[in-house]
N, C-alpha and C positions, 0 to 999 in steps of 0.2 A: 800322464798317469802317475801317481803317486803309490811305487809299491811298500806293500807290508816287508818289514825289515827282517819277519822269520823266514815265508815261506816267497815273496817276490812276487807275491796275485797282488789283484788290486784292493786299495784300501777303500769303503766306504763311508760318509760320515750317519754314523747312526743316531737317530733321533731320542731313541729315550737315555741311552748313556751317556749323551754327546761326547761321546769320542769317536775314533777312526776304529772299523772295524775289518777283518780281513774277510773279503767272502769266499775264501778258502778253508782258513785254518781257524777262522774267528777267533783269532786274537784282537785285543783294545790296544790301543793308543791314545793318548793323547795329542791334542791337534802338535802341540810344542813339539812333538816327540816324531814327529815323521816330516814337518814342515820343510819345504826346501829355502824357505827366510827363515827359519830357526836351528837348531844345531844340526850335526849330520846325525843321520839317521841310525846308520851305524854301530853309533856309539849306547843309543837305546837299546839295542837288538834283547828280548829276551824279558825287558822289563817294562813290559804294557800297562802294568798302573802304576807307574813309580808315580812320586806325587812330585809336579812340578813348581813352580811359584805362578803367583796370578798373573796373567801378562796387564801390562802398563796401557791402560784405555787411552791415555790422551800422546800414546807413542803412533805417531803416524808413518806416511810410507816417504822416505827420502821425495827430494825435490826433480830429482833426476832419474826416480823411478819410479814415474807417473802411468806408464804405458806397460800395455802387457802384449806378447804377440801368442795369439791361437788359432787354430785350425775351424774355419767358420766351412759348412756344411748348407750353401742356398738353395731354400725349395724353389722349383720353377713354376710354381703354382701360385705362392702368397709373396711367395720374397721371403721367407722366414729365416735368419741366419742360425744354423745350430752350431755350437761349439762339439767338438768331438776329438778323443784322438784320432790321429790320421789313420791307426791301422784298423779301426772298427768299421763298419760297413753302416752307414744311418740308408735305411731304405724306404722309411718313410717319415712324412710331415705330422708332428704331434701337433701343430698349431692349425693345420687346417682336414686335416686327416684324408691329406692324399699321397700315393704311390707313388710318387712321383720321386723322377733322380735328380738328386740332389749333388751339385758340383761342389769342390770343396773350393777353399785359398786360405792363403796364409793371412794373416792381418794384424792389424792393430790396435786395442781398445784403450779405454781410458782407464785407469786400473782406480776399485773404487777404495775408500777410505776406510770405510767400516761395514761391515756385516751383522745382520743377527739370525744366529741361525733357528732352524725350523726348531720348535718345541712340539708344533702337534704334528704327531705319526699320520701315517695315509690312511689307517683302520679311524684314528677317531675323525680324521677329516670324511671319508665315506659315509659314518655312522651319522654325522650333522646333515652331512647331505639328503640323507636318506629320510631323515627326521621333517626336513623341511617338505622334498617331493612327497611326502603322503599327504600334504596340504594342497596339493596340486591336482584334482580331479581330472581336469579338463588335458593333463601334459599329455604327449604323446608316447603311448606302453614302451615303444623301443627306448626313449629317452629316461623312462622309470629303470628301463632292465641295465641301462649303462653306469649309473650311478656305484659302479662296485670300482675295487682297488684295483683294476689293471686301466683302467681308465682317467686315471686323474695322473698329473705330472705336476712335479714339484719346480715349481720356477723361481730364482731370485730378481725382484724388480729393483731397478732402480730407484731413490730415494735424493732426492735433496733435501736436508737438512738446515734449517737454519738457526743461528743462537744469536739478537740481538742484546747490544747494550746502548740506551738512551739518555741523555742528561741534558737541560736544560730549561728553562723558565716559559711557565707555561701562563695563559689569563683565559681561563672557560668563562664563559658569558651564561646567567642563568636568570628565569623567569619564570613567577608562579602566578596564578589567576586564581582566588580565591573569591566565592559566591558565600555571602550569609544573607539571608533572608532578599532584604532590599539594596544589601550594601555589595560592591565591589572592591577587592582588594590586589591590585598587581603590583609585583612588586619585583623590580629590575635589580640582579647580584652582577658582583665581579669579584671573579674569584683568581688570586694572583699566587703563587706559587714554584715550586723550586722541582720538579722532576727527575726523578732520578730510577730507572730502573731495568733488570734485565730479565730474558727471557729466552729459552730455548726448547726444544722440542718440535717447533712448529716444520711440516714436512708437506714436498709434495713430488709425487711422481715424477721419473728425469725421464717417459718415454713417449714418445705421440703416439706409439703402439698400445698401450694399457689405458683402454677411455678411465678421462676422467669420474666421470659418474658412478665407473665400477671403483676404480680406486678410494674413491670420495667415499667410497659404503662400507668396506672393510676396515679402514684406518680408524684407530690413529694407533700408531706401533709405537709402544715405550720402547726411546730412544737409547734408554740408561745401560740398556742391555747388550747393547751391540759392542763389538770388540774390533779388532785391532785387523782389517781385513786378511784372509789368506787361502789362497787356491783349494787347501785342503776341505775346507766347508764344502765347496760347490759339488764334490766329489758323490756322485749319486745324483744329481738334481742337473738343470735347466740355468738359465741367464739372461736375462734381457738384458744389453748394454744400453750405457745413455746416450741418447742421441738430441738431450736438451740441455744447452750452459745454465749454470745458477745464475746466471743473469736473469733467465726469461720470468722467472716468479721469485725474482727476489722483491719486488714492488707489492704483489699481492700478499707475500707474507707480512711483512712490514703494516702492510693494512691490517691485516690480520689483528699482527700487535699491536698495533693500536687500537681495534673493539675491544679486544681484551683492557687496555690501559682504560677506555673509558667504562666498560662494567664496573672498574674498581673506583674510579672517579664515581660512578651516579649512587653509587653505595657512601663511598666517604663525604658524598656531598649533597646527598640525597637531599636536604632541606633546600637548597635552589633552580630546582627544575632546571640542570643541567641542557642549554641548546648541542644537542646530540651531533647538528647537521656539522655544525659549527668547530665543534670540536673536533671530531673526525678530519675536516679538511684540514687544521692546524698540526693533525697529527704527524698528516700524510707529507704534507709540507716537507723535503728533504733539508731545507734552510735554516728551520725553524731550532733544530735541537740536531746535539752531536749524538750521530749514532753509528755506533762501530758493529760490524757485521761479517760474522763468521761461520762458513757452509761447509759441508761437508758432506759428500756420496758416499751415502748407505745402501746396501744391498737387504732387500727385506724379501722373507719369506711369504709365498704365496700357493697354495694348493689349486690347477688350475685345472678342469675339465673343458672338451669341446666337443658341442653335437653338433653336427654335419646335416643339415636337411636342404638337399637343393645346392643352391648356390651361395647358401647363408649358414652360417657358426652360431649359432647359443653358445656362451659360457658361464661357469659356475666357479665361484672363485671362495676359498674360505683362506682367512689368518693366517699364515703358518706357524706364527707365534701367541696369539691367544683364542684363535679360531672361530672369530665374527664369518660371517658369512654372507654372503650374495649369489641371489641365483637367477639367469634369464630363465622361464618355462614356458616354449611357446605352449599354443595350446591346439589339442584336436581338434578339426569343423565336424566330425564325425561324432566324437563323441560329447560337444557342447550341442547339436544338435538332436542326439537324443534325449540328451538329458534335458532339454529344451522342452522335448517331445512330451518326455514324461511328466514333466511341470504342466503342462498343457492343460492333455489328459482328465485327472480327476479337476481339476479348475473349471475344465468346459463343465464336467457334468456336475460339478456342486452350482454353479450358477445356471444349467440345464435345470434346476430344480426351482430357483429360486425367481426367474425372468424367466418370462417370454418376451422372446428377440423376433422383430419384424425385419422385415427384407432389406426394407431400408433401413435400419439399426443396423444389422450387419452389416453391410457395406460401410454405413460412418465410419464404426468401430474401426474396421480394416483400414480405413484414411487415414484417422489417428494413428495405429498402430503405426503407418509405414511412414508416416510424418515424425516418428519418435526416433524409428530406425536410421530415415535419411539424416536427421543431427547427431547423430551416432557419428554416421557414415562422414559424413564433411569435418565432424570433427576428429577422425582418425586420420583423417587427408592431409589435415592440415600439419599434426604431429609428424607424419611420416614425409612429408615435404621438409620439414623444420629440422628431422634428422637428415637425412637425406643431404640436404645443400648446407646441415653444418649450421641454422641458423640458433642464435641463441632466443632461448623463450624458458617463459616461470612455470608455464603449468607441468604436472606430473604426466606422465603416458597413460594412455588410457586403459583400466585395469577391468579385468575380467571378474574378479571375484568385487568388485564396485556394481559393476552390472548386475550381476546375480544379485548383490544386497537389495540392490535397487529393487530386482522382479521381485523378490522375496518381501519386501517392505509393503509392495501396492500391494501382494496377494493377501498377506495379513489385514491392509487397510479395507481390502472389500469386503473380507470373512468376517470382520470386527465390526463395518457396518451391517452387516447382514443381518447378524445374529444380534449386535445392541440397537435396533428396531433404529439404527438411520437410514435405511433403506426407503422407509416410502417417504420419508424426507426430501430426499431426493428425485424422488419420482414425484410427487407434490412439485416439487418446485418447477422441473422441469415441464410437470403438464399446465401448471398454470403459465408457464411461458409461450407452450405449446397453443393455448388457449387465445391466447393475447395475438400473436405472430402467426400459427398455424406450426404444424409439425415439419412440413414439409419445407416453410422459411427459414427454418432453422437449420436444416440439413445442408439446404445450397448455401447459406450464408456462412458455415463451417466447411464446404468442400472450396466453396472461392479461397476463402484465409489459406488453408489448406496448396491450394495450387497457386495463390500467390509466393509463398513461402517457397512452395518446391521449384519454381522459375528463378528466384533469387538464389537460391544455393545452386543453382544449375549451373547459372554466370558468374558466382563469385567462387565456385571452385575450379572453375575450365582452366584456366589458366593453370595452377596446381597440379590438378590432373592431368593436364595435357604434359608435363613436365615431371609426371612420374612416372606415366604411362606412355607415351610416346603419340598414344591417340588423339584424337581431334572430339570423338564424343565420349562424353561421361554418361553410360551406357543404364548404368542403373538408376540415376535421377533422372534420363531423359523416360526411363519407362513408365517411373513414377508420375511421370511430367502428363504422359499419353493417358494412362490408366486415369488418373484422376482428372481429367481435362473431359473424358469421357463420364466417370460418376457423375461429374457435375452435369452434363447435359442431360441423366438419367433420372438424376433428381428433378430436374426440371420439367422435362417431359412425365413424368412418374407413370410409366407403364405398366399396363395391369398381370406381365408377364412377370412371376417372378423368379426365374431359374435369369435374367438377366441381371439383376441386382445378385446374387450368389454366385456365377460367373466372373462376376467384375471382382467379386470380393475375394473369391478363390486365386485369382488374377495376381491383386495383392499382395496374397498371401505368398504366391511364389517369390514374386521378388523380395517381399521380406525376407525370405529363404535364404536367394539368393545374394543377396547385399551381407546379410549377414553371414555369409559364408566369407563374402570380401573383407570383412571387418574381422576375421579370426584369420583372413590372410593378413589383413593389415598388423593387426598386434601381434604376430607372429614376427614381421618384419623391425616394428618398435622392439620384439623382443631377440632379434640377433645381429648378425654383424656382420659385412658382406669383406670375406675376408681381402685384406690389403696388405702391403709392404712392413711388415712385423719391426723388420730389424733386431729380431729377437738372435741371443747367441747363451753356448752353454748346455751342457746337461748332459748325459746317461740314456738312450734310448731304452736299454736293457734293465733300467735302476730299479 
């Protein structure tokens, strides 16, 4: 603990005057002026804003005093390491929000290089928060009502930092294909050149505990800012140590720099249809060109919230230095269901006005519908398999407010056929189909597709689900599987009962319900995080 030099409480670092503040007597300091690496404290006593000189950014921390030792606080719940003084009492886990006791030990960390401390306060951090969940209809109310200042902690993450310099002789290879009327014109460059350049800023998280995808969203943190690291910063806040050498992404920075080196190549050279593929490997090449390369552990501010639902974490993370933000929101099945409900609603009866639906139309309809939901359904399987075991894949997760675009889009598209007279267009078309094949051909010949389709996704997600789930059947394509196996034979038979065709469709309709109840568990899952071994250290429980 770092005491104030008048009264001997503890000093905090405050965010809008960045200095050290006493949360006794509220007097300032400056960091120089209480640091236990800079003068004695002492000697300040009394002159809280004297003005000090700027300290020296590229003054680092001796060679020999790389390591720090503190008091680490493990939860037995996630593994989360907190730093704490020894005489405070940490009673519960800010990281996964359990009561759980927490063992202390002494230890050892890597002491970091540079720091930047927080700029944005916890009020404007809450106030973005806040801005963003009212975009969020479907979150769940407890998760709306948490979004206030006792709920978010202030954490410093780990950063690796890196500043390359490159120089030597480079030869991009370029080609243009030019078309005038009847004539072809290709024409093969070689471009030979002297390279020389350098680059820094380029960063990436040092923790396996901070997913990359969150960190990826909030960055990128001007570098120019951070100072000269010292215990007194952390003073009020949180820590996550590194538990990743600047070895492990010094390769992909370096790539990095090099996309960047050839944007500026296809600009300066832009007349030879620069081989992109080509250039890139020669960049990559370690052989090719001297490149001297200098890193450095930054501690960056991060404003971090945790909702608890179940056995899984949402988190909400905004900048602490220019306040970008990132937020997982599961969503309610409760209230995407009603609102589901209500979309329904006037839709049935604006087309109650405009169609009459036969028995058998209804039931198609309901095949289709549940034929749209199970690709839903296998394609959120496959996402949450893909998180799940870690595997890497391009596509985005699958978004709730996408879905709603989507319902919103067809709704528009049938009220716009309706009303600008494509409606019997379409009935046209379809009766003289009806005409040619019969009504009735057409129904079975869409429920076959229909159950071929749902047999296929049955078998290519078993495996998947059997590996998510623990089960042997995939419960809601096998229903789909039965129900439609059965329209189909009702189509064919066409019985003159018709509370059987509205039975099978009502049928359907539940499991539609159903599935997509699974689907707002699934993107619930894509949207949190089944807490793990943090290795997080650092922080103020009380700050």
């Amino acid at each position: 603990m770092v005491g104030c030099p008048g009264c001997g409480s503890k000093l905090v670092f405050d965010i809008p005057s960045q200095k050290m503040k006493c949360s006794y007597c509220g007097q300032y300091y400056l960091v120089n002026q209480v640091s236990k690496r800079g003068k004695n404290a002492d000697e300040h006593a009394g002159l809280p804003d004297a003005t000090m000189p700027a300290p020296d950014l590229d003054a680092l921390i001796d060679e020999e005093d790389k390591g720090m030792e503190v008091t680490c606080f493990t939860c037995s719940q996630c593994g989360a390491e907190i730093v704490a003084d020894a005489d405070e009492a940490v009673t519960w886990c800010s990281y996964c929000g359990s009561p759980a006791t927490l063992k202390s030990r002494l230890t050892r960390i890597r002491r970091p290089d540079r720091v930047i401390p927080f700029k944005i306060t916890k009020e404007d951090c809450v106030s973005r928060y806040r801005d963003l969940a009212k975009k969020q209809i479907y979150a769940p109310n407890a998760l709306l009502k948490q979004g206030k200042a006792d709920s978010f902690r202030g954490i410093y993450m780990p950063f690796w930092t890196y500043a390359f310099k490159r120089e030597g002789n480079y030869r991009f290879h370029g080609r243009t294909d030019i078309t005038a009327g009847n004539q072809r014109i290709v024409t093969n460059y070689l471009a030979d050149g002297h390279l020389k350049s350098e680059y820094s800023g380029l960063s990436h998280d040092a923790s396996l505990s901070f997913d990359d995808e969150v960190s990826e969203h909030i960055v990128p943190y001007n570098h120019n800012d951070a100072l000269p690291f010292d215990e007194c910063y952390l003073n009020g806040f949180y820590a996550n140590a590194a538990d990743q050498n600047e070895t492990e992404y010094r390769r992909k920075m370096l790539s990095m720099e090099g996309d960047l080196i050839i944007d500026i190549a296809k600009h300066e050279l832009s007349y030879i249809g620069l081989q992109e593929k080509e250039a890139k490997d020669q960049l990559s090449d370690a052989t090719a060109y001297d490149v001297e390369t200098v890193s450095k552990l930054d501690m960056c501010p991060v404003w971090f919230l945790s909702y608890k639902q179940g056995d899984r974490v949402s988190y909400g993370t905004v900048n602490g230095q220019n306040g970008k933000i990132y937020a997982d929101f599961p969503a309610s099945p409760i209230k995407y269901l009603l609102f589901s409900l209500l979309t329904a609603v006037p839709l049935f009866l604006f087309l109650n006005l405009v169609l009459t639906a036969t028995p058998s139309f209804v039931l198609l309809a309901a095949v289709l519908a549940s034929l749209a939901v199970s690709g839903m359904y296998k394609s959120e399987i496959e996402e949450i398999y893909r998180k799940q075991f870690h595997i890497a894949f391009d596509q985005k997760k699958m978004s709730l407010k996408k879905v709603g675009s989507a319902i919103g889009t067809s709704i528009i598209f049938i009220i716009g056929i309706c009303f600008y007279g494509g409606l019997p267009i379409v009935i046209e078309i379809f009766s003289g189909l009806s005409s040619l094949f019969g009504m009735q051909s057409i129904y079975i010949l869409i429920a076959i597709a229909a159950l071929v389709l749902f047999i296929i996704r049955f078998f290519k997600m078993k495996s998947r689900f059997m590996a998510l789930s623990g089960l042997h059947i995939n419960l809601p394509n096998l229903m789909f599987i039965i129900v439609s196996a059965v329209s189909l034979v009702v189509f064919i038979v066409n019985p003159p009962s018709d509370m059987i065709f509205y039975a099978l469709a009502f049928a359907l309709a539940g499991i539609v319900a159903c599935t997509v109840t699974e689907l707002i568990r699934g993107y619930n899952i894509l949207s949190s995080t089944k807490p793990k071994q943090f290795n997080r250290s650092g922080g103020d429980d009380n700050a």
